[in-house]
N, C-alpha and C positions, 0 to 999 in steps of 0.2 A: 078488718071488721067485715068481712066477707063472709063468714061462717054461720054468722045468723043472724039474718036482716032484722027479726023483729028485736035481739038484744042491741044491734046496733042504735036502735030507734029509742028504745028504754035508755041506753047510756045517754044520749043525745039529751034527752031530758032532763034527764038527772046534773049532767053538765050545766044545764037553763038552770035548776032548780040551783045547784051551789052556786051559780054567777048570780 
């Protein structure tokens, strides 16, 4: 997840958001 910091930071939330 190196390729693009700000979708890494979108998935991150999205992860929060279905936990």
């Amino acid at each position: 997840m190196t390729l693009i910091p700000l979708s890494a930071g979108s998935i991150k939330r999205f992860e929060n958001l279905l936990k």
